[in-house]
C-alpha positions as CSV (number, residue, x, y, z in Angstrom):
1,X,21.7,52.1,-26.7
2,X,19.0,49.9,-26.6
3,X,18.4,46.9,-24.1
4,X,16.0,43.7,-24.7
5,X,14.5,40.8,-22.8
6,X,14.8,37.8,-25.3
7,X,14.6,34.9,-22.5
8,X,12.2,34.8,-18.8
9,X,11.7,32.4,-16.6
10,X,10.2,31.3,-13.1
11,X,9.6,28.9,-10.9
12,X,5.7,28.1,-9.6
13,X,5.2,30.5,-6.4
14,X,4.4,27.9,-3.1
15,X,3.8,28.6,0.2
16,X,6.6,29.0,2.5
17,X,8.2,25.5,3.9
18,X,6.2,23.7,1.4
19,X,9.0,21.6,-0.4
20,X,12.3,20.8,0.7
21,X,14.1,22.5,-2.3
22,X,16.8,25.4,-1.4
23,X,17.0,29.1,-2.8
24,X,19.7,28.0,-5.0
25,X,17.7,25.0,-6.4
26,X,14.5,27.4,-7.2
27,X,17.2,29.5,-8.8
28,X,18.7,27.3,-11.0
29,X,15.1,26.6,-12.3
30,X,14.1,29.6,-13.1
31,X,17.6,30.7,-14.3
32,X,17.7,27.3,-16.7
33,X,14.6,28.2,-18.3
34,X,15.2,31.5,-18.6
35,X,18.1,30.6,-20.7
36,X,16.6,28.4,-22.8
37,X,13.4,31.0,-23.7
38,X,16.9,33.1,-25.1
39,X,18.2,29.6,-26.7
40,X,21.4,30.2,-25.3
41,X,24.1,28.9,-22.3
42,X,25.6,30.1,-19.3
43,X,28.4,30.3,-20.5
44,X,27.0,33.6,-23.0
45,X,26.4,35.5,-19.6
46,X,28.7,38.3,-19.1
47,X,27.1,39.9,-15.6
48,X,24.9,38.5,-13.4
49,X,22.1,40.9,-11.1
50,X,20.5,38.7,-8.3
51,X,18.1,40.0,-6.1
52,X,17.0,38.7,-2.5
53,X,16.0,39.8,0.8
54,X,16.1,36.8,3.3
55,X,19.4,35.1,2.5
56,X,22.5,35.8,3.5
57,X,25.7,37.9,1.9
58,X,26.8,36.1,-1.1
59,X,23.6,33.9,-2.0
60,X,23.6,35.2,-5.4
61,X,26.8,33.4,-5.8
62,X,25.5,30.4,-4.3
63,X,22.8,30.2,-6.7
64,X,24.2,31.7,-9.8
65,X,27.0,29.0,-9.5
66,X,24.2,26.7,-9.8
67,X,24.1,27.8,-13.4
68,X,27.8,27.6,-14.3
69,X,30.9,28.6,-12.3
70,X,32.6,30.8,-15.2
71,X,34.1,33.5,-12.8
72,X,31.4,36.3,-13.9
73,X,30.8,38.9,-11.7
74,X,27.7,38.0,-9.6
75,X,26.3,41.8,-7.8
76,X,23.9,40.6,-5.0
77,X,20.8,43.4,-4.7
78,X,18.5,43.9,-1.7
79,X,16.1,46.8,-2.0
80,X,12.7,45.4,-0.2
81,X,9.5,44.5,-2.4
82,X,11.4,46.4,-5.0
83,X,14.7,43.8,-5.1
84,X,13.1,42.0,-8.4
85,X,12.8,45.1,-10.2
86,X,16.3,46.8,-9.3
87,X,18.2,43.8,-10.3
88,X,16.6,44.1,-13.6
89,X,17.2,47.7,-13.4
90,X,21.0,46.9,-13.1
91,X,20.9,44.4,-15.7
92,X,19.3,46.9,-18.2
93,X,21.7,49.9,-17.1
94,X,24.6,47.6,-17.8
95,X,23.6,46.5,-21.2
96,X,22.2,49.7,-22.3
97,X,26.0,51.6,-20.7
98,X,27.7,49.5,-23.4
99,X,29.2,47.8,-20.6
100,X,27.9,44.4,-21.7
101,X,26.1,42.0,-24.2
102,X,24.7,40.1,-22.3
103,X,23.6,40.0,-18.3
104,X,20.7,37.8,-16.5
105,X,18.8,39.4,-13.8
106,X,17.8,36.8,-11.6
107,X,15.5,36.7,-8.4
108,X,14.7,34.5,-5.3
109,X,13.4,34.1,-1.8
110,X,13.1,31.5,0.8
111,X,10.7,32.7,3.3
112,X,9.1,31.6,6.6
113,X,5.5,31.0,7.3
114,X,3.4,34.3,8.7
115,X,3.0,37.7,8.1
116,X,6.1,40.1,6.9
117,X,7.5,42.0,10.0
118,X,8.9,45.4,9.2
119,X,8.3,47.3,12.4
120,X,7.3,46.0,15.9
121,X,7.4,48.6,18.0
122,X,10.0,47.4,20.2
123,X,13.3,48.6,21.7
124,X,15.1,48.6,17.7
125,X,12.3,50.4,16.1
126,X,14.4,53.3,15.5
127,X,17.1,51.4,13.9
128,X,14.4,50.2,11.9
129,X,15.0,51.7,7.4
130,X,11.6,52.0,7.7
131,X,11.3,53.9,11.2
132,X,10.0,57.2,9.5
133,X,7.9,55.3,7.5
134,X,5.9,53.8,10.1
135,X,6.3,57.0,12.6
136,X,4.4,58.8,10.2
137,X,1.2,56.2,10.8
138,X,1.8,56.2,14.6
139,X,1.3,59.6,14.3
140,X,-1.6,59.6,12.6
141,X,-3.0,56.2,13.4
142,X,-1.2,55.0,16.4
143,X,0.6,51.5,16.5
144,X,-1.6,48.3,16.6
145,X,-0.7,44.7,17.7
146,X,-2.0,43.6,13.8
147,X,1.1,42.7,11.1
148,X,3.2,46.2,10.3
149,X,2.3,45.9,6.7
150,X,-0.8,45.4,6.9
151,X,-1.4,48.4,9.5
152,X,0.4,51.0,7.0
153,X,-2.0,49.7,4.2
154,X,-4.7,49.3,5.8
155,X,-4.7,52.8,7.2
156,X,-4.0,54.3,3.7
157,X,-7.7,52.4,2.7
158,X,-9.2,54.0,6.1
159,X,-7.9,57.3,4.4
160,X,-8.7,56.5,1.4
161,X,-12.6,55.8,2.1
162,X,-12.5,59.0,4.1
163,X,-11.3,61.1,1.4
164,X,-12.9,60.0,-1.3
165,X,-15.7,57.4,-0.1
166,X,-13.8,54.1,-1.4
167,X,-16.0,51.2,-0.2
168,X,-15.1,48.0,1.0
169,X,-16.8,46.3,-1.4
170,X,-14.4,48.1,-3.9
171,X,-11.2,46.9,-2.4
172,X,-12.9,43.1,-2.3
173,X,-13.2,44.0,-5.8
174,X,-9.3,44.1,-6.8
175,X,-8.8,41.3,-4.8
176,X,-11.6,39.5,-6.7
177,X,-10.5,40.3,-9.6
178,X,-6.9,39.0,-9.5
179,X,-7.8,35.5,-7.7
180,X,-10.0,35.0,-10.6
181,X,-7.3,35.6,-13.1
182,X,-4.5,33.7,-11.2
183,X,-6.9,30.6,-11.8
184,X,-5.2,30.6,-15.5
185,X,-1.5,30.7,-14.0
186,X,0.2,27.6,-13.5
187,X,2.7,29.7,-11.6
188,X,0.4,30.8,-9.1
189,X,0.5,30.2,-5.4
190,X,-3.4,30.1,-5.1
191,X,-5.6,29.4,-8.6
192,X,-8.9,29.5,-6.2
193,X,-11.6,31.8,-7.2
194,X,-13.7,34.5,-4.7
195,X,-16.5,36.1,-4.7
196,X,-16.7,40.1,-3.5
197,X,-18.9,38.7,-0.4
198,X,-16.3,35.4,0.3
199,X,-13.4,38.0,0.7
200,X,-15.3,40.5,2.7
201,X,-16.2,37.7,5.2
202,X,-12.8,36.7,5.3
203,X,-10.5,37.2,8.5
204,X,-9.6,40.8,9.2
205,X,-5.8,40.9,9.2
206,X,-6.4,45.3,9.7
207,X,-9.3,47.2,9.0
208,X,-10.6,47.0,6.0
209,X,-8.1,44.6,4.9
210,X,-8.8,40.8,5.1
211,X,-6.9,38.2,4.3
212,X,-7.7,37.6,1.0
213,X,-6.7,41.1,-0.1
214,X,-3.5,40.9,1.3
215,X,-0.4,39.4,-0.5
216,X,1.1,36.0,0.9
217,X,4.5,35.2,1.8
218,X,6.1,33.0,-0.5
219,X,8.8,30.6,-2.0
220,X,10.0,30.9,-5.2
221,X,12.5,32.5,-8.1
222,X,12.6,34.3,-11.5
223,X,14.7,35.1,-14.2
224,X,15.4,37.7,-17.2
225,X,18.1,37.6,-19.8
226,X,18.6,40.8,-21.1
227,X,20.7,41.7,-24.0
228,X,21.9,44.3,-26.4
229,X,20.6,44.5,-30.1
230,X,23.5,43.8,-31.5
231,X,23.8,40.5,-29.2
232,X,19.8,39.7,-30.6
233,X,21.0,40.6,-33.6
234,X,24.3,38.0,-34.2
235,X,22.1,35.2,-31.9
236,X,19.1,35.6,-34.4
237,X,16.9,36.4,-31.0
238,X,15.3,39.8,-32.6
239,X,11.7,37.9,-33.4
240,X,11.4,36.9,-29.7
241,X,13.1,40.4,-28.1
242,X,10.8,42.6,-26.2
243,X,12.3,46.0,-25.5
244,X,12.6,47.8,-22.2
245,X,11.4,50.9,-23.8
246,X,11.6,53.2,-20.2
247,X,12.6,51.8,-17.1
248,X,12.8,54.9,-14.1
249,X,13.6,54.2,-9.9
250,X,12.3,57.0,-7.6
251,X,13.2,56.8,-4.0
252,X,11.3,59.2,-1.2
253,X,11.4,62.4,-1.7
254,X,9.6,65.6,1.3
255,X,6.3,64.8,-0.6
256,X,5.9,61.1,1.0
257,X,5.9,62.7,4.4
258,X,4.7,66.5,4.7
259,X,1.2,65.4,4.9
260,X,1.6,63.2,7.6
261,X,-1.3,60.6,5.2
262,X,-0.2,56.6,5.0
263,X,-1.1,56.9,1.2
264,X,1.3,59.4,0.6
265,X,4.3,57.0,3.2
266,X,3.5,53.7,1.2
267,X,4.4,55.2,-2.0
268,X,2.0,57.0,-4.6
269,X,3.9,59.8,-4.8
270,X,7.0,57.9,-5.7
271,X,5.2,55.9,-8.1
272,X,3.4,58.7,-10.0
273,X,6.9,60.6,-10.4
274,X,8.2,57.2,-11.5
275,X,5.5,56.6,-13.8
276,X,5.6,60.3,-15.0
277,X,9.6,60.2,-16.1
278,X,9.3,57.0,-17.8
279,X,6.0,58.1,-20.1
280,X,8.8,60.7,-21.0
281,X,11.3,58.4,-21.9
282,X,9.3,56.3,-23.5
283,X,7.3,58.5,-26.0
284,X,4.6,56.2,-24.6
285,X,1.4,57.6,-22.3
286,X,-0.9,55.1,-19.9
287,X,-3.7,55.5,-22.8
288,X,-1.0,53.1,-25.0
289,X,-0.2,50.0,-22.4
290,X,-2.3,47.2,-23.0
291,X,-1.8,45.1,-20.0
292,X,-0.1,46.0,-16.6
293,X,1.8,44.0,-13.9
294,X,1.5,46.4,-10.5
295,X,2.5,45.4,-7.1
296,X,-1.0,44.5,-5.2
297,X,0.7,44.0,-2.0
298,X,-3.1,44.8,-0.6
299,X,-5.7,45.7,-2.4
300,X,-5.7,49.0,-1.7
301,X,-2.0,49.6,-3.3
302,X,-3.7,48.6,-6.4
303,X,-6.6,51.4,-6.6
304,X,-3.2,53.8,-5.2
305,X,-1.4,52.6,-8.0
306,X,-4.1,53.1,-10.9
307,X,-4.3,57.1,-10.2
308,X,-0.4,57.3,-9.7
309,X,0.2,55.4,-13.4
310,X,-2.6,57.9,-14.3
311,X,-5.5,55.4,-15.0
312,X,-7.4,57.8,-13.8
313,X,-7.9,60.8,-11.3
314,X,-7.3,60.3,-7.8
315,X,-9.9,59.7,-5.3
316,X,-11.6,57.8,-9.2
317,X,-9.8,54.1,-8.6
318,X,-12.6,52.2,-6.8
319,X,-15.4,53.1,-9.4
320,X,-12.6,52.3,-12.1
321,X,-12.0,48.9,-10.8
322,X,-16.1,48.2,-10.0
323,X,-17.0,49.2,-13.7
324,X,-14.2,46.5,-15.2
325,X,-11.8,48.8,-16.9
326,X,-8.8,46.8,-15.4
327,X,-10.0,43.2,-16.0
328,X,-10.8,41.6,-19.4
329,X,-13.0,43.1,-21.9
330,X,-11.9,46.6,-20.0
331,X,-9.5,48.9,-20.9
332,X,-6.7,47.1,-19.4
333,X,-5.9,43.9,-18.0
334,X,-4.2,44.4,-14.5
335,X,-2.4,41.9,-13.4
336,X,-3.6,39.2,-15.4
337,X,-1.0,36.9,-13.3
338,X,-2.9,37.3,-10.5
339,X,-0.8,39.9,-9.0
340,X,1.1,39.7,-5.4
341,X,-2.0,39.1,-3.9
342,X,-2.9,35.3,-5.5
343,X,0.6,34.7,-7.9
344,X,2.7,35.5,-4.5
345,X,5.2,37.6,-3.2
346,X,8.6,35.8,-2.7
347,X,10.3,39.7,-2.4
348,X,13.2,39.1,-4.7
349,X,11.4,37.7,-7.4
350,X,8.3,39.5,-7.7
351,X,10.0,42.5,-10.2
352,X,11.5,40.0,-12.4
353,X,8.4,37.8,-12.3
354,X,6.6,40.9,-13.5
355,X,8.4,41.3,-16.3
356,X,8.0,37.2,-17.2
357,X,4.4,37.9,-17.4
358,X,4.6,40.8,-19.5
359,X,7.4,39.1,-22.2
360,X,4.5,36.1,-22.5
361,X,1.9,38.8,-22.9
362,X,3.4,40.9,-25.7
363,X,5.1,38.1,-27.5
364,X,1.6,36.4,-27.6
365,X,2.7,33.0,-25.1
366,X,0.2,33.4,-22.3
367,X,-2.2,31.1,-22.7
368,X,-5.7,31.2,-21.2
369,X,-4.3,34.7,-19.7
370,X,-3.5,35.9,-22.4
371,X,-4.5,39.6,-23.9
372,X,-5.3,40.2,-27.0
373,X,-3.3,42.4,-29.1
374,X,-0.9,43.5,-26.6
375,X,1.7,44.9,-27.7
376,X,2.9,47.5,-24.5
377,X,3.0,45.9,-21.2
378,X,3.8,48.4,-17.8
379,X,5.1,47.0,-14.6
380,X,4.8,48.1,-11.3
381,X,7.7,47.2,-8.6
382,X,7.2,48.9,-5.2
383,X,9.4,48.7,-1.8
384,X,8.7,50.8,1.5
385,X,11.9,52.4,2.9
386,X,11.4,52.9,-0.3
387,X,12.0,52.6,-4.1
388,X,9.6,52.6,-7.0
389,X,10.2,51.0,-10.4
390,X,8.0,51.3,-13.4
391,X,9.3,49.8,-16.3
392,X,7.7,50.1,-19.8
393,X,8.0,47.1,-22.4
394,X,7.4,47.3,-25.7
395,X,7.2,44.3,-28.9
396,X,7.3,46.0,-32.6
């Protein structure tokens, strides 16, 4: 059976302790407009996926009710930077199970001011889900007083420009890149626009990484209504439905930590066997996507990311990103939002927000980001401890 976005919705990314509006306020706007993209009510809304990391059990209620109280089941999810993307996973595998018509996969955070923790070192590291994760850099790396994330990352680019001889002009390059497309989103967090040299010269938050590759911490929410066909069908929604043609989670397997290498720990093995099962699925290779939503976390997850979707050949990702082929005018746009590093990164929104991007892209609503012709969108939905989601949508 066959499952369909036909309504998205978001609210603008801000910096964390910006406003004074709750989770459950962000999430009744994004959920609202979600609903009216689809040009239908609450009250059509059989199931109800919610995804967040920082709030407490039973948020999803909290916010859902927002949108109606009409005793629905309401499934909070919580799977790291991944939440967005596995609560529209479990919207889809409901829908496409037969087990409903109609289910909204909805997103939010509330977060604090500062760099994501993770790992500190101290006396409950080993309780820590990602304990191995970060064991495997300590090994490798040792443990540094800079932010977790940042250290895993930014070892994987020291690995990277050893193996291969990635520059750091080339990682300044994705991060370039996306700041200058987020200038078009309205959603963004930041719409400011750098040059290679102004990120470079930026404060080091871990070797190679400065601050203006990494992502931000953010407020913020996002919503998909996803449906059956014969639910677009009877609500006359089939003009505006984009179809999740593949949609595929991998978890770790050995492979992210025989080597012993950070690139393998944050993920590109998961996401190149996620990205390999849902080409299958799909009928549909990397040479057919037009535009792609990934998760730039750091910039370096971005060149990681091009050779696991198979953009090109690993150790190949910093020449593909200096010669254009992933901005306008290229062979791909990537991340025309701006990405994670200048849209934001409010965790259990970014997957769904994703997917928003990708349903204006294809149905032809983006504006000033918009790409022509697209027509098959890929995003990109990444969480150490760890799951990878890569979900293929496709507009006839």
């Amino acid at each position: 059976m066959k499952s369909y976005v036909v309504g998205v919705g978001m609210t603008k990314f801000e910096k964390p302790e910006s406003g004074d509006r709750q989770y459950w306020d962000l999430a009744k706007e994004a959920g609202s407009r979600a609903l009216a993209d689809a040009g239908i009510a609450y009250t059509d809304v059989q199931q109800v996926a919610v995804g967040y990391c920082f709030q407490p059990s039973t948020a999803g209620q909290r916010a859902a009710y927002e949108l109606g109280l009409t005793g629905v089941p309401v499934y909070n999810v919580s799977n790291n930077c991944a939440t967005g993307s596995t609560a529209l996973m479990m919207a889809r595998q409901f829908v496409e199970g037969g087990i409903s018509d109609c289910v909204l996969a909805l997103g939010f955070e509330k977060m604090k001011k500062g760099s994501l923790g993770g790992a500190d070192g101290g006396a409950d590291f080993a309780a820590s889900p990602v304990a191995r994760h970060y064991g495997v850099m300590a090994a490798g790396h040792g443990f540094e007083m800079s932010p977790p994330t940042a250290q895993i990352f930014g070892n994987a680019a020291r690995e990277h420009m050893d193996r291969y001889g990635t520059t750091e002009a080339q990682l300044a390059a994705v991060a370039a890149k996306n700041h200058r497309h987020s200038a078009h989103n309205p959603f963004a967090q930041f719409q400011d626009v750098y040059a290679v040299d102004e990120i470079l010269a930026a404060r080091t938050i871990h070797w190679p990484l400065t601050k203006l590759q990494c992502s931000p911490t953010s407020d913020g929410s996002a919503a998909a209504v996803v449906v059956s066909e014969r639910f677009a069908q009877e609500h006359g929604l089939r003009d505006r439905a984009v179809e999740i043609a593949a949609q595929v989670m991998t978890t770790d397997t050995e492979e992210s930590f025989a080597s012993g290498s950070c690139i393998d720990v944050v993920g590109r093995p998961m996401s190149r066997a996620a990205a390999r099962r849902a080409y299958e699925i799909s009928g549909l290779g990397i040479e057919d996507v037009d535009v792609i939503e990934l998760h730039d976390c750091f910039s370096v997850n971005e060149l990681l990311t091009y050779e696991a979707l198979g953009l090109c050949a690993d150790g190949e990702s910093g020449k593909l990103v200096e010669s254009g082929a992933t901005t306008y005018g290229g062979r791909w746009v990537v991340n025309p939002s701006g990405g994670l590093i200048s849209k934001g990164h409010p965790l259990g929104a970014t997957g769904i927000a994703q997917a928003a991007e990708l349903v204006w892209q294809l149905r032809g609503e983006a504006g000033e980001r918009q790409v022509k012709d697209a027509r098959v969108g890929l995003a990109h939905n990444i969480g150490l401890g760890g799951a990878a989601v890569v979900t293929v949508l496709r507009k006839d």
